[in-house]
N, CA, C and O of each residue as an XYZ file, in Angstrom:
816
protein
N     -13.109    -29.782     43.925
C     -14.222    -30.702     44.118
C     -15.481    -29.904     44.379
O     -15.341    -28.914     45.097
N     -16.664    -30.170     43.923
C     -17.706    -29.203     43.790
C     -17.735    -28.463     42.604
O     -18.799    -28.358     41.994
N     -16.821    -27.993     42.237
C     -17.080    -27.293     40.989
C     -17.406    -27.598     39.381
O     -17.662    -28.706     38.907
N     -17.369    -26.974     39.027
C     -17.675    -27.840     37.130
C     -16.260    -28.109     36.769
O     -15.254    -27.400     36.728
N     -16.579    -29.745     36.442
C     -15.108    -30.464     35.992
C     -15.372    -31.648     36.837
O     -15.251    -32.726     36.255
N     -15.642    -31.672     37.843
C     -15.676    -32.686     38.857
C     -16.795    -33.289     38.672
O     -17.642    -32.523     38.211
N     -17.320    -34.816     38.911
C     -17.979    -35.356     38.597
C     -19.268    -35.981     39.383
O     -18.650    -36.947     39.830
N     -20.084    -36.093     39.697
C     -20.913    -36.528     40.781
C     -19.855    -38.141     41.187
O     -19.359    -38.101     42.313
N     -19.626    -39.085     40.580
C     -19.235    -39.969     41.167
C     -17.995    -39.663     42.167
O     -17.998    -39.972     43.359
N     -16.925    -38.999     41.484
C     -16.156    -38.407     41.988
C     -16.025    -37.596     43.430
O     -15.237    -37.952     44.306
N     -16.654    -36.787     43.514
C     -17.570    -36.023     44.787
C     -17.636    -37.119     46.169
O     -17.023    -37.124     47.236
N     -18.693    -38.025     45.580
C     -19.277    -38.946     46.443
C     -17.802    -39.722     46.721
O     -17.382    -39.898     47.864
N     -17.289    -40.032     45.866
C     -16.047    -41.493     45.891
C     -14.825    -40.237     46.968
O     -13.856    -40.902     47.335
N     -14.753    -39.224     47.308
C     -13.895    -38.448     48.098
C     -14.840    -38.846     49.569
O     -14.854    -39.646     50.504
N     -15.490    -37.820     49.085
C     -16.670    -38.492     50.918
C     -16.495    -39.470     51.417
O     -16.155    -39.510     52.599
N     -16.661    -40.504     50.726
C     -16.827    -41.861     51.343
C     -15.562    -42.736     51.612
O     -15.444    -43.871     52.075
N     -14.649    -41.811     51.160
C     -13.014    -42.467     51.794
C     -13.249    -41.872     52.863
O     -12.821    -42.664     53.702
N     -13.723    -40.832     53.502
C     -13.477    -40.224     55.017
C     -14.346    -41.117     55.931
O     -14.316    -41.083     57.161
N     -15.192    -41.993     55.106
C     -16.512    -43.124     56.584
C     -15.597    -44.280     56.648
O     -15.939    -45.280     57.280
N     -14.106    -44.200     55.853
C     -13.508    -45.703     55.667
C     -12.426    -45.404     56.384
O     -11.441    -46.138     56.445
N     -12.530    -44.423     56.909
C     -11.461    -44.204     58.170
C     -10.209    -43.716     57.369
O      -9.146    -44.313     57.541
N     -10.266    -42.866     56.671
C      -8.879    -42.266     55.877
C      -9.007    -41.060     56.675
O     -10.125    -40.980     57.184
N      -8.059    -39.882     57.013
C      -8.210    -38.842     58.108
C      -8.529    -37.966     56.316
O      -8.203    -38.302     55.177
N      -9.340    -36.706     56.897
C      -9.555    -35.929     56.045
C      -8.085    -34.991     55.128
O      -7.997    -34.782     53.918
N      -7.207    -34.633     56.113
C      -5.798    -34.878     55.894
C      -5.223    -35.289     54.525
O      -4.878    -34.560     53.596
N      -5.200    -36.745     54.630
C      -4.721    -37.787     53.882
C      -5.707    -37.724     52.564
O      -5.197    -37.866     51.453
N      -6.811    -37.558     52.669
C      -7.657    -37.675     51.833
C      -7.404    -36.430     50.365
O      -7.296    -36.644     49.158
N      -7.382    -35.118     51.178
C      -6.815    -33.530     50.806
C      -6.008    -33.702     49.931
O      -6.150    -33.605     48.712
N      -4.656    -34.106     50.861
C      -3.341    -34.835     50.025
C      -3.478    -35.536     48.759
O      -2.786    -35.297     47.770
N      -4.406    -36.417     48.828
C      -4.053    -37.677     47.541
C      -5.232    -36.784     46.932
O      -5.606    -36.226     47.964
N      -5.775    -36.461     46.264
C      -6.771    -35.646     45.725
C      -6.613    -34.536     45.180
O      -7.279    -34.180     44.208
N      -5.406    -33.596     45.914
C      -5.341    -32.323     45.326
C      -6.267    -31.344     45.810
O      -6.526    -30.455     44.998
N      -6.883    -31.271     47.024
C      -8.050    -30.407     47.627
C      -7.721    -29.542     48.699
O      -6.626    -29.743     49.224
N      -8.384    -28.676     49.117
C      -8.197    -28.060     50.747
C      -9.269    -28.571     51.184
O     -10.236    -28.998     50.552
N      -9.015    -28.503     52.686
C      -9.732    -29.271     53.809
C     -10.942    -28.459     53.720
O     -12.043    -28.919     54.023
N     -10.719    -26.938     53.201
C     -12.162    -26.193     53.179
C     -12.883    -26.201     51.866
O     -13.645    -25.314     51.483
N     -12.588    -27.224     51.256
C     -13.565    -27.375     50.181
C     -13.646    -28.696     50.248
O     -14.353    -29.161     49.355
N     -13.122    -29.585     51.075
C     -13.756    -31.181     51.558
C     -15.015    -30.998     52.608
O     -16.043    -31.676     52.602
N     -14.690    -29.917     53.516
C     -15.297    -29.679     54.352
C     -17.128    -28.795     54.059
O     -18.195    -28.755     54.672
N     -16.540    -28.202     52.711
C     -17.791    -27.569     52.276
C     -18.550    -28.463     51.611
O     -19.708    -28.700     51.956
N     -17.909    -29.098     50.492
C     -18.360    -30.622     49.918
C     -19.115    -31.259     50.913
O     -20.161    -31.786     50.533
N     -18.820    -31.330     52.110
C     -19.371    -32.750     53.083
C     -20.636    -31.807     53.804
O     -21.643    -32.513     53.875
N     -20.832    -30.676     54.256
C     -22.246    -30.096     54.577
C     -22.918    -29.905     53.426
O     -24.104    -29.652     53.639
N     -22.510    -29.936     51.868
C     -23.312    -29.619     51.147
C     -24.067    -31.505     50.866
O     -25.246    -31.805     51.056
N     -23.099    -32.342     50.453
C     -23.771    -33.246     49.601
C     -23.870    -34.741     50.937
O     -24.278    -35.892     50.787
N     -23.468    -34.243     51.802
C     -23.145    -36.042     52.818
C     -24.680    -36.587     52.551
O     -25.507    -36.121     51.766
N     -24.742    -37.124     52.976
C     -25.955    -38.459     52.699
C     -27.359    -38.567     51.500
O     -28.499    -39.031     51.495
N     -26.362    -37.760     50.471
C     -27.199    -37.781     49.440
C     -26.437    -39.214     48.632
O     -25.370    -39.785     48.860
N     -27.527    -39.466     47.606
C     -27.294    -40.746     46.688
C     -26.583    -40.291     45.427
O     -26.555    -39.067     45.301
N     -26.001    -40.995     44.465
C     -25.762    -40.782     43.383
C     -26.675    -39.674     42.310
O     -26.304    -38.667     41.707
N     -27.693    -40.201     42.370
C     -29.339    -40.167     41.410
C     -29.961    -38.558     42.385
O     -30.737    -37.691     41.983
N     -29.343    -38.654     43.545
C     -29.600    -37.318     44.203
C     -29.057    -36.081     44.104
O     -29.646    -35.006     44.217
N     -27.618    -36.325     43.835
C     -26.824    -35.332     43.906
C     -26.542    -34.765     41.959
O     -25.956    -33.746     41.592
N     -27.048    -35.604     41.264
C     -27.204    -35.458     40.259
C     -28.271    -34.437     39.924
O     -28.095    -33.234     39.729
N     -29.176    -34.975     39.897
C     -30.721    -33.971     40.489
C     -29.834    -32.303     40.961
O     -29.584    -31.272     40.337
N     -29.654    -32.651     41.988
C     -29.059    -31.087     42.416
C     -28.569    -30.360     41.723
O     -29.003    -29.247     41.426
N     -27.285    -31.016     41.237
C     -26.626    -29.928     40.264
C     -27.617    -29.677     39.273
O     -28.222    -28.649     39.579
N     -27.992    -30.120     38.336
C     -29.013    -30.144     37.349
C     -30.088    -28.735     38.120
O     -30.525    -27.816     37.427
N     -30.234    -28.801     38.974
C     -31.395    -28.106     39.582
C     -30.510    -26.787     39.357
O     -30.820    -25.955     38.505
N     -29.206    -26.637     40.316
C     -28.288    -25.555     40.969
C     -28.099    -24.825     38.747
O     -28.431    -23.748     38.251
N     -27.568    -25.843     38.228
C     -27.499    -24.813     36.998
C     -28.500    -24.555     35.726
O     -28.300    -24.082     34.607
N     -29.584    -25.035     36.336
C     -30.635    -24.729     35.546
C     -31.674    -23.343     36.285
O     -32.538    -22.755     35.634
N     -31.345    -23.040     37.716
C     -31.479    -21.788     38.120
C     -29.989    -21.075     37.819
O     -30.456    -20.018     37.395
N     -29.239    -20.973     37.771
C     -28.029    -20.172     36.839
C     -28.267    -19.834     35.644
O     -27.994    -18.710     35.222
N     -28.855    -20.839     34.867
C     -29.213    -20.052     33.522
C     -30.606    -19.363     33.402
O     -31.030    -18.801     32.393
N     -31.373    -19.523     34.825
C     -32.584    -18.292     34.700
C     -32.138    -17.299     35.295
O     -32.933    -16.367     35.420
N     -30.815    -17.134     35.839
C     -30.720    -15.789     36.328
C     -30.024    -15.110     35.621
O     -29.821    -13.928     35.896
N     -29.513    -15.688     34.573
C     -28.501    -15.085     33.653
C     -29.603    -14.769     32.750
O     -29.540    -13.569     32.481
N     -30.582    -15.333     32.172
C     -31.664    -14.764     31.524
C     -32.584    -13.587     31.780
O     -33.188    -12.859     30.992
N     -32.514    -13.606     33.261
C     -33.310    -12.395     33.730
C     -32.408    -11.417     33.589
O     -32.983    -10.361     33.325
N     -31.223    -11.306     33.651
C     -30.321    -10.152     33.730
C     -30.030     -9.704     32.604
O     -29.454     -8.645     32.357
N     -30.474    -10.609     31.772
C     -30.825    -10.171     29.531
C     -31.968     -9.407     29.983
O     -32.055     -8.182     30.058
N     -32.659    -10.107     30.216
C     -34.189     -9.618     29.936
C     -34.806     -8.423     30.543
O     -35.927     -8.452     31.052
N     -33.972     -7.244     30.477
C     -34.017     -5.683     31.413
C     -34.031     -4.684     30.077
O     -33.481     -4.768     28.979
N     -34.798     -3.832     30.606
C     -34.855     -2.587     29.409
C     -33.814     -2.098     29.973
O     -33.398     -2.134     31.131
N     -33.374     -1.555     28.856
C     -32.102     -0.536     28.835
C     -32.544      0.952     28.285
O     -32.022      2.038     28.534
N     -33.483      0.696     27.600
C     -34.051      2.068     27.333
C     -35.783      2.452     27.478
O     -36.688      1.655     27.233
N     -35.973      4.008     27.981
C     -37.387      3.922     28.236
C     -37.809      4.520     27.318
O     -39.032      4.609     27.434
N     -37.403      5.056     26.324
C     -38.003      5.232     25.237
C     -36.901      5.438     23.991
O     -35.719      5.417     24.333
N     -37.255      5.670     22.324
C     -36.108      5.750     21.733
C     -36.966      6.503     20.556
O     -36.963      5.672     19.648
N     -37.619      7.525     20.152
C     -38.087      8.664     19.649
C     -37.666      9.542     18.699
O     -36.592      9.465     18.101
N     -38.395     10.271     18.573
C     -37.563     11.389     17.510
C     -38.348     13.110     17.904
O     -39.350     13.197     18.613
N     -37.729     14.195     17.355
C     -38.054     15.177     17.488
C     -38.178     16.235     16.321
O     -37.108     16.400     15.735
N     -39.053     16.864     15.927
C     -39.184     17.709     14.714
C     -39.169     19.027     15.509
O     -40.002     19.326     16.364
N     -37.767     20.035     14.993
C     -38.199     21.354     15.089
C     -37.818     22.351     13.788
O     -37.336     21.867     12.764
N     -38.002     23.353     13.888
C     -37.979     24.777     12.853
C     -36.658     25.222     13.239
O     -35.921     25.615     12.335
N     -36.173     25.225     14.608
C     -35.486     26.188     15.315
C     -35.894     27.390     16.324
O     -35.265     28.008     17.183
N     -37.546     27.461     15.723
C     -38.233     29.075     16.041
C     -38.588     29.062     16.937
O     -38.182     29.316     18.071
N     -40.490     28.349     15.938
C     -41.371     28.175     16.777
C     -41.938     26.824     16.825
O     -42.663     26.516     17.770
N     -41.700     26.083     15.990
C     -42.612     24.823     15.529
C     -41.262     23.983     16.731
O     -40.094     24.320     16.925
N     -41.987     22.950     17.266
C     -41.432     21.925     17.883
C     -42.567     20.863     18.026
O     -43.757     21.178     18.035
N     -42.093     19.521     18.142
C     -43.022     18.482     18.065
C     -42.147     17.222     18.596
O     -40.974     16.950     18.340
N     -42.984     16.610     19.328
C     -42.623     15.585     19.788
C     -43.282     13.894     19.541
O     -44.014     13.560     20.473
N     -43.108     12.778     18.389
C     -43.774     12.290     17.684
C     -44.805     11.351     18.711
O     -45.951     10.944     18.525
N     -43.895     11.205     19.833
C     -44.566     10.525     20.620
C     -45.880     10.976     21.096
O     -46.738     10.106     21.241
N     -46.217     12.367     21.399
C     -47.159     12.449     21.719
C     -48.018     13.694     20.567
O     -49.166     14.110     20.723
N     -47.303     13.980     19.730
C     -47.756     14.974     18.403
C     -48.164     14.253     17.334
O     -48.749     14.927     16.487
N     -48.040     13.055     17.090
C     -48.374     12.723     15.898
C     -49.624     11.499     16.492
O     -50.103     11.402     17.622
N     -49.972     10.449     14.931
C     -50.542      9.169     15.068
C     -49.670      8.473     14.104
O     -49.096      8.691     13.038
N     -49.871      7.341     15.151
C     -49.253      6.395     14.653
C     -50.023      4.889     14.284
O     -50.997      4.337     14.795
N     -49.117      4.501     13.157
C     -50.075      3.026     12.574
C     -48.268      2.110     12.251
O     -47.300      2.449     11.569
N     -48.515      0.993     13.061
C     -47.999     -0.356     12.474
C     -47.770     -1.440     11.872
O     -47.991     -2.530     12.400
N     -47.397     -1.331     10.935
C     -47.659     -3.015      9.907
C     -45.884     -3.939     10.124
O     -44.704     -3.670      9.896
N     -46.740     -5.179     10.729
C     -45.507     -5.993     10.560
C     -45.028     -6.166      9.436
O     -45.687     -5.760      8.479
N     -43.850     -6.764      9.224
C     -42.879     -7.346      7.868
C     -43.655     -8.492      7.616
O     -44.142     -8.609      6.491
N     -43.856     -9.364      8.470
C     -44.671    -10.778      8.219
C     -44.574    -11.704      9.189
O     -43.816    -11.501     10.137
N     -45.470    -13.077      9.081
C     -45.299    -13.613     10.678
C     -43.931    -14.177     10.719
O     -43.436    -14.702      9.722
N     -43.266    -14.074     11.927
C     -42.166    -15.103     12.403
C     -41.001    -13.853     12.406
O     -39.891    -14.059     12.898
N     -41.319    -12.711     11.886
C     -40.237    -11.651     11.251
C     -40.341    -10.438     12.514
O     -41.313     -9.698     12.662
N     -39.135    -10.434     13.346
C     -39.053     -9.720     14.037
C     -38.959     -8.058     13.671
O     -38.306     -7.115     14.118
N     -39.846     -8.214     12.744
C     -39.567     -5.968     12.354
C     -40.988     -6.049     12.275
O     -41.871     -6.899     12.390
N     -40.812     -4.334     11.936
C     -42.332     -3.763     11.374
C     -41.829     -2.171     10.693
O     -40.744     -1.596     10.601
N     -43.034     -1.889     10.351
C     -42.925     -0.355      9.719
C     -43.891      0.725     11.111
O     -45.010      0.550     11.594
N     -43.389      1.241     11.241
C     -43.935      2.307     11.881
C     -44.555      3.533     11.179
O     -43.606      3.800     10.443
N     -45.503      4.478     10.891
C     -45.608      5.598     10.549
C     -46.468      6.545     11.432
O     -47.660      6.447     11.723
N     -45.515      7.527     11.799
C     -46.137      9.123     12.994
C     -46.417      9.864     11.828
O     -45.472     10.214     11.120
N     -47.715     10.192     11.485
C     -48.609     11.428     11.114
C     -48.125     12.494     12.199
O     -47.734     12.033     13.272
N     -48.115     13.851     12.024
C     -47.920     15.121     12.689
C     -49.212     15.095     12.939
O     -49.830     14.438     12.102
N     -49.941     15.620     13.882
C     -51.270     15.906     13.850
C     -51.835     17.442     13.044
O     -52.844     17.712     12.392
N     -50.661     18.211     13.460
C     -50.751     19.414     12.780
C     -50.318     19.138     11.332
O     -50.063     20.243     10.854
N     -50.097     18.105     10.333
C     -49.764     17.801      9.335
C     -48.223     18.592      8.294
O     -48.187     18.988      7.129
N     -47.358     18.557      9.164
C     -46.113     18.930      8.890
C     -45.383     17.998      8.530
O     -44.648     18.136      7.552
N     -45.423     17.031      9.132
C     -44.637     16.053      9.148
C     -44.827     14.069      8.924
O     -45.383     13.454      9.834
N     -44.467     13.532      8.055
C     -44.259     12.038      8.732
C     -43.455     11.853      8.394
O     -42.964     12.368      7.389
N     -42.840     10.815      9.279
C     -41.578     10.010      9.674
C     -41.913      8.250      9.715
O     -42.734      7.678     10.431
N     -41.273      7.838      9.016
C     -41.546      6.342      8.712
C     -40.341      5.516      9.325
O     -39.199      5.815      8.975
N     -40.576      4.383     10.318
C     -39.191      4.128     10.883
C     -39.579      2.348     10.882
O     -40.310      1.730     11.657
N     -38.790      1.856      9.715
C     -38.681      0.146      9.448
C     -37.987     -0.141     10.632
O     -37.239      0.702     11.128
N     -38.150     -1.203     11.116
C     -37.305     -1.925     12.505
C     -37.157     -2.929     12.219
O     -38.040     -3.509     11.587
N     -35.848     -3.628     12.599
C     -36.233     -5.575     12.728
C     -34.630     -5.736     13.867
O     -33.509     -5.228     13.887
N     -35.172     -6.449     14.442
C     -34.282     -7.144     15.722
C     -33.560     -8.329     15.449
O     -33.849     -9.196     14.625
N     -32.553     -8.285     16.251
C     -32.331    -10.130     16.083
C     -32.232    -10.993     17.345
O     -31.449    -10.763     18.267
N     -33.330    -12.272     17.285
C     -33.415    -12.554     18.669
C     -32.348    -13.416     19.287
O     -32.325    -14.062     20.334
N     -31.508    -13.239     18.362
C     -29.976    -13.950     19.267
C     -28.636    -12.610     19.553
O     -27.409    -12.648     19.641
N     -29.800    -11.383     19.632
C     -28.322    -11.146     19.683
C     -29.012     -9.320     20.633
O     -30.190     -9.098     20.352
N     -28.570     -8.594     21.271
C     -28.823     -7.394     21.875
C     -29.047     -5.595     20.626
O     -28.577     -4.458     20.687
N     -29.941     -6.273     19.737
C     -29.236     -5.475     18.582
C     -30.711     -4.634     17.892
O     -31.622     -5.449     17.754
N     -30.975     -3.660     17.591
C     -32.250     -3.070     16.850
C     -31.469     -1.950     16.021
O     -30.823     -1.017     16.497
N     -31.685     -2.271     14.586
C     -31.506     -1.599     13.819
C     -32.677     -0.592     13.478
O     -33.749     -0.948     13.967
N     -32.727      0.769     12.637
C     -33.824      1.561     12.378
C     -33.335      2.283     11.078
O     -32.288      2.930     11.038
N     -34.287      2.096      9.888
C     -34.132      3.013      9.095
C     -35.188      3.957      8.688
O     -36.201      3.524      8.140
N     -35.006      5.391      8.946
C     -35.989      6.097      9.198
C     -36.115      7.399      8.039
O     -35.198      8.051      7.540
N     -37.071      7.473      7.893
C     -37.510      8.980      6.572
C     -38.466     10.299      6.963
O     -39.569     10.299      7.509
N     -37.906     11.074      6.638
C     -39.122     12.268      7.276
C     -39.261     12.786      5.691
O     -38.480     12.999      4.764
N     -40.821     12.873      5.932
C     -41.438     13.945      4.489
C     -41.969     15.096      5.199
O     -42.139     14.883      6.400
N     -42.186     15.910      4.912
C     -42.968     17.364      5.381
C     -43.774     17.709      3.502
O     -43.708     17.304      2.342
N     -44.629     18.951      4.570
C     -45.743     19.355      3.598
C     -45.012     20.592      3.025
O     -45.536     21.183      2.080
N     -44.136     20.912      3.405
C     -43.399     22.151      3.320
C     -42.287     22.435      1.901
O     -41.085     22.351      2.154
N     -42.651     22.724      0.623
C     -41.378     22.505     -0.059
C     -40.044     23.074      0.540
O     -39.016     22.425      0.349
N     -40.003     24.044      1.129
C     -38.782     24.246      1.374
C     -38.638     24.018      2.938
O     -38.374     25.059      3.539
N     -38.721     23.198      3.509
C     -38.921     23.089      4.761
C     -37.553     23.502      5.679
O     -36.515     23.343      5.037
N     -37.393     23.921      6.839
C     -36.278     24.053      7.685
C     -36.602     22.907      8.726
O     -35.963     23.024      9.771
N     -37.439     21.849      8.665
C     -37.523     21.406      9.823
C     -36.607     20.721      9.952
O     -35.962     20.543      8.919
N     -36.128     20.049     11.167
C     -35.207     19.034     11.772
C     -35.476     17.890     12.410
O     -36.408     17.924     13.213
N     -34.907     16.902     12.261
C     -35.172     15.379     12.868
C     -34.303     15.544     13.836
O     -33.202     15.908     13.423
N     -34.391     15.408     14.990
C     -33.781     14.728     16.086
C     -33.807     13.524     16.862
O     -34.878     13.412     17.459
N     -33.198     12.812     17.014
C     -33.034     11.799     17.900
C     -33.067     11.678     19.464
O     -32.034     11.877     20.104
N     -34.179     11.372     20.048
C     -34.282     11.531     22.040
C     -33.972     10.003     21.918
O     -34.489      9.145     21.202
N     -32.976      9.932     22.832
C     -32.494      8.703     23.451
C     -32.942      8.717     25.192
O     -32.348      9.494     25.939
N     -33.750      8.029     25.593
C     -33.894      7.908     26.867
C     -33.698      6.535     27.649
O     -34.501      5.642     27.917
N     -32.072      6.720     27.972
C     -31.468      5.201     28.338
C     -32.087      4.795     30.183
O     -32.097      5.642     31.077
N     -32.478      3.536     30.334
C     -32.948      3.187     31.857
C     -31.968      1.934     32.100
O     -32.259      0.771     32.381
N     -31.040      2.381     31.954
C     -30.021      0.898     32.037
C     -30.409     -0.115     33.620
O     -30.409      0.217     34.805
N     -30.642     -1.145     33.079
C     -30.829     -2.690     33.962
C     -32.395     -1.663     34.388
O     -32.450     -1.376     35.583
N     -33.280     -1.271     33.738
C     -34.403     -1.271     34.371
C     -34.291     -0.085     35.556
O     -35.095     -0.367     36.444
N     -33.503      1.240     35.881
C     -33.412      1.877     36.870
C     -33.067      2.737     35.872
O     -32.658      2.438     34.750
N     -33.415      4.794     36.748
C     -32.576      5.541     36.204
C     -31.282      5.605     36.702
O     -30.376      5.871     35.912
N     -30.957      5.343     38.256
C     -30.417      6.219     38.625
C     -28.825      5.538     38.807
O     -28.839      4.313     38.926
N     -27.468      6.193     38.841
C     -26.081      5.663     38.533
C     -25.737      5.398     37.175
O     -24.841      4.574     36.990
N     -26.389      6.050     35.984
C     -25.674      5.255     34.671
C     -25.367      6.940     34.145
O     -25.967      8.013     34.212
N     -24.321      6.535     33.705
C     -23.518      7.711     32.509
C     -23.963      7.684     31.195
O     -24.538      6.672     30.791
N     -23.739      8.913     30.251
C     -23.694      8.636     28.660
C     -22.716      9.858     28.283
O     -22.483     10.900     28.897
N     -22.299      9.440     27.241
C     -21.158     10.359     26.666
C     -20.893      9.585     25.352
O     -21.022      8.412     25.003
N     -20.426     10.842     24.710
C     -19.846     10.078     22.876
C     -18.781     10.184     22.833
O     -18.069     11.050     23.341
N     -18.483      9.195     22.133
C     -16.885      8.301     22.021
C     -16.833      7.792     20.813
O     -17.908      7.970     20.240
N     -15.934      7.147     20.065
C     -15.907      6.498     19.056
C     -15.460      4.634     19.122
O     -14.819      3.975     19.940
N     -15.994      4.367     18.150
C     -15.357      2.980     17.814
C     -15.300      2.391     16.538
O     -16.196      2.121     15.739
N     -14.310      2.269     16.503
C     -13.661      1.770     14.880
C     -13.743      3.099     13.838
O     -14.163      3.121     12.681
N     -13.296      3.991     14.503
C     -13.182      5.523     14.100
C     -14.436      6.402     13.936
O     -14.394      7.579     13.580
N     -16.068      5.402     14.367
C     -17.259      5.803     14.268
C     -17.683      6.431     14.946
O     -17.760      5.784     15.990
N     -18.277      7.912     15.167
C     -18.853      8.179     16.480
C     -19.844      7.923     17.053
O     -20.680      7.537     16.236
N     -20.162      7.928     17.895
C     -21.471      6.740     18.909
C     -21.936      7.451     20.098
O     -21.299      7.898     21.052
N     -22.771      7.456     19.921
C     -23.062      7.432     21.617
C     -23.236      6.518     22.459
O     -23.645      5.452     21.999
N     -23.003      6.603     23.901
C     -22.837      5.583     24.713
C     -23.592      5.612     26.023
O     -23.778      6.787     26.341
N     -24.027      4.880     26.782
C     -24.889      4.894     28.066
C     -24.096      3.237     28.424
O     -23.758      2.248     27.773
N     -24.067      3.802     30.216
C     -23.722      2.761     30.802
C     -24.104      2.622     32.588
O     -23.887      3.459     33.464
N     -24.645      1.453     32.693
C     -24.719      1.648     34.448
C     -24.416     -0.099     35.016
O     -25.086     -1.043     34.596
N     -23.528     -0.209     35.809
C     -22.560     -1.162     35.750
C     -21.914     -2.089     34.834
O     -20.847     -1.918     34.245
N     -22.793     -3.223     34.783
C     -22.296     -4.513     33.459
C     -23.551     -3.878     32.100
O     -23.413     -4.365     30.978
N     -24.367     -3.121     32.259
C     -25.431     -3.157     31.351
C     -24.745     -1.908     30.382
O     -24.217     -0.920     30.893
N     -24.841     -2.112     28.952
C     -24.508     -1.074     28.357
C     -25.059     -0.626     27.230
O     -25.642     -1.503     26.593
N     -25.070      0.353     26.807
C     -26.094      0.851     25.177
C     -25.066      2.041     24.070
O     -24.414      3.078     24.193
N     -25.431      1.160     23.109
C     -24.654      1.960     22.302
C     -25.243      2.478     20.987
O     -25.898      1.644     20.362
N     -25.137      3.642     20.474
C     -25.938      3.851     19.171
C     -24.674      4.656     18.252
O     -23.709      5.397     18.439
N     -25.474      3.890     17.036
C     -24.882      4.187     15.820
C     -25.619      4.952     14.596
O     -26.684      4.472     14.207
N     -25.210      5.894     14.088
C     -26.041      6.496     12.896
C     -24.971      6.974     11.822
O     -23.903      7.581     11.904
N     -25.838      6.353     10.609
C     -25.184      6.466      9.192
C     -24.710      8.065      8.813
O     -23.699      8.225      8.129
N     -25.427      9.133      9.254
C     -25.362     10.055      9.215
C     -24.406     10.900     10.233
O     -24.183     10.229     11.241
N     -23.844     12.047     10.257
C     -22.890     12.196     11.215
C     -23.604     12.773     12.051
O     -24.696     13.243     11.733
N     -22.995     12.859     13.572
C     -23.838     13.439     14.418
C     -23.659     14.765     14.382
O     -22.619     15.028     13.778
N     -24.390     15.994     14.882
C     -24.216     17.392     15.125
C     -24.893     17.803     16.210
O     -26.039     17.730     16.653
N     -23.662     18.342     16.564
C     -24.318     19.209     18.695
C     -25.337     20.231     17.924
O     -25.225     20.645     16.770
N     -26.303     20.508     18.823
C     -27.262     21.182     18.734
C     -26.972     22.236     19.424
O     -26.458     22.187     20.542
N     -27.325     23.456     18.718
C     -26.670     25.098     19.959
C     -27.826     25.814     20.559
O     -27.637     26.781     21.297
C-alpha cells in the first residue's frame, strides 16, 4: 500500500476502516500489509481527500522524473579532441593550434561539420557529427589532409572523460565488446564508451 500498483481509492478505503473501529491488526490481515506500512501510509496521507492525495502522487512522480532527467543531463566528458604529431618535433594540439569554422547539416538536424585549420598550416582535420536525441550516443567521422606529400604526421585521439560532471573516482581501461576493442571510462552508474573503425595502437 503506497506503492505503484495501489490505487488512491484503495489507500484511503484501508485508512478509513481503522476510524470504523477495525484494530489495525485485523485490517493488516485482510489486506495483505505490515502494520509498518499501514502505519507509514497513515502519517503520510490521513486527512487528505481523494482529489488531494491524487495531486500528491502526481506531484511525488513528476519530481522522480526530474531527477532522473538531471542525472541524464551530466557531462561525461570535458573534452573529446584530437592530436597531430611527427614523432620528433612537430606536435599540435587542434584545440588550441588550429581555427576552427562550423556549418550545421540543417535546421532540426542534430550534426554539423567541423573544420581545425593548423595555424602553422600542416594540417586540417574535418570532423562530421550528428547525435541522437533519444539515445546517449555521438558518432564522428573524421579526415586529416596535410600540406606535406609525404607526410609522417599522426592523428591522435585525447579523450578527456568527467564522468557525472566530477573528475575524481572514475576508471578507464580497454576491453572489448562483441570482439571490438573499446575504450572504457566509468565512475559509479555513469559510463563512456568509445568505438573506432580503425584499430587502436599503444603509442611508445
Amino acid at each position: 500500500m503506497g506503492k505503484r500498483g495501489h490505487s488512491e481509492e484503495e489507500i484511503l478505503r484501508v485508512l478509513r476502516e481503522a476510524e470504523s473501529g477495525d484494530t489495525v491488526m485485523e485490517i493488516c490481515g485482510k489486506h495483505g500489509i505490515s502494520q509498518q506500512t499501514f502505519y507509514l501510509c497513515k502519517k503520510k496521507y490521513a486527512g487528505l481527500g481523494l482529489n488531494e492525495l491524487r495531486e500528491l502522487r502526481q506531484l511525488r512522480e513528476e519530481n522522480a522524473k526530474l531527477k532522473r532527467l538531471v542525472v541524464v543531463d551530466q557531462a561525461n566528458t570535458r573534452s573529446v579532441r584530437f592530436l597531430v604529431s611527427d614523432g620528433a618535433s612537430f606536435f599540435s594540439d587542434e584545440q588550441r593550434d588550429a581555427r576552427h569554422t562550423v556549418d550545421w547539416t540543417e535546421p532540426g538536424v542534430p550534426g554539423c561539420r567541423i573544420e581545425s585549420r593548423c595555424k602553422a598550416e600542416r594540417y586540417t582535420i574535418i570532423k562530421d557529427t550528428i547525435t541522437d536525441p533519444a539515445r546517449d550516443t555521438l558518432i564522428m567521422r573524421v579526415s586529416i589532409t596535410t600540406s606535406e606529400p609525404e607526410s609522417a604526421l599522426k592523428l591522435y585521439l585525447f579523450i578527456e572523460p568527467q564522468m557525472g560532471d566530477r573528475d575524481a573516482n572514475k576508471g578507464a581501461w580497454v576491453g572489448r565488446y562483441k570482439g571490438l576493442e573499446m575504450l572504457f571510462s566509468q565512475r559509479n552508474r555513469a559510463c563512456l564508451a568509445v568505438a573506432l573503425s580503425h584499430p587502436m595502437h599503444r603509442s611508445q
